[in-house]
Phi, psi and omega in degrees: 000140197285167136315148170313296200296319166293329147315319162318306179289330197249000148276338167288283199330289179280012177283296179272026170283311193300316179242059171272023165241043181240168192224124178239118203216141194253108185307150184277116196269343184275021173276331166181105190288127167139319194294141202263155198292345193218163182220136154275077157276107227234123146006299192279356181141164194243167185223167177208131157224122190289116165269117178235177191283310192220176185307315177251022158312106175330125159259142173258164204327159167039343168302313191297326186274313180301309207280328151335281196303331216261330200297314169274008146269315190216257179209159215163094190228160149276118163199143173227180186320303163323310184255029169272336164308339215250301139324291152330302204273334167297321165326306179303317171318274172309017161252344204255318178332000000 
């Protein structure tokens, strides 16, 4: 099973193949805990995605709530390895809109 920070890295990769003149910036997490790791910023509009190893990876404090609340300002997901074809491809939906 892959590591966290390595999945991470290889969703940034492909975020900017997909959107490259949008800006993906990876959040400090000891800055306000809860807010999810990475924000996608794009012309048609931002995402912010919380990165876990797996499916049943433990969420911390406020992760569940920020990515609720910012998913009803913009878009705003969990993803991991299972759900990233899923994820991926609803983000492009909602950037295309």
């Amino acid at each position: 099973m892959k590591k966290e920070n390595k999945i991470q890295s290889d969703i940034i990769s492909e975020l900017k193949e997909l959107f490259p003149d949008s800006i993906i910036l990876k959040n400090d997490p000891n800055y306000k805990q809860g807010i999810p790791d990475l924000v996608l910023l794009d012309r048609e509009g931002w995402a912010l995605l919380e990165v876990k190893r797996d499916a049943n990876a433990s969420h911390r404090p406020n992760q569940d709530y920020y990515v609720e609340m910012m998913d009803h300002m913009s878009f705003s997901r969990f993803v991991y390895p299972e759900n990233r074809d899923v994820v991926v491809s609803d983000l492009i939906d909602y950037l295309e809109d």
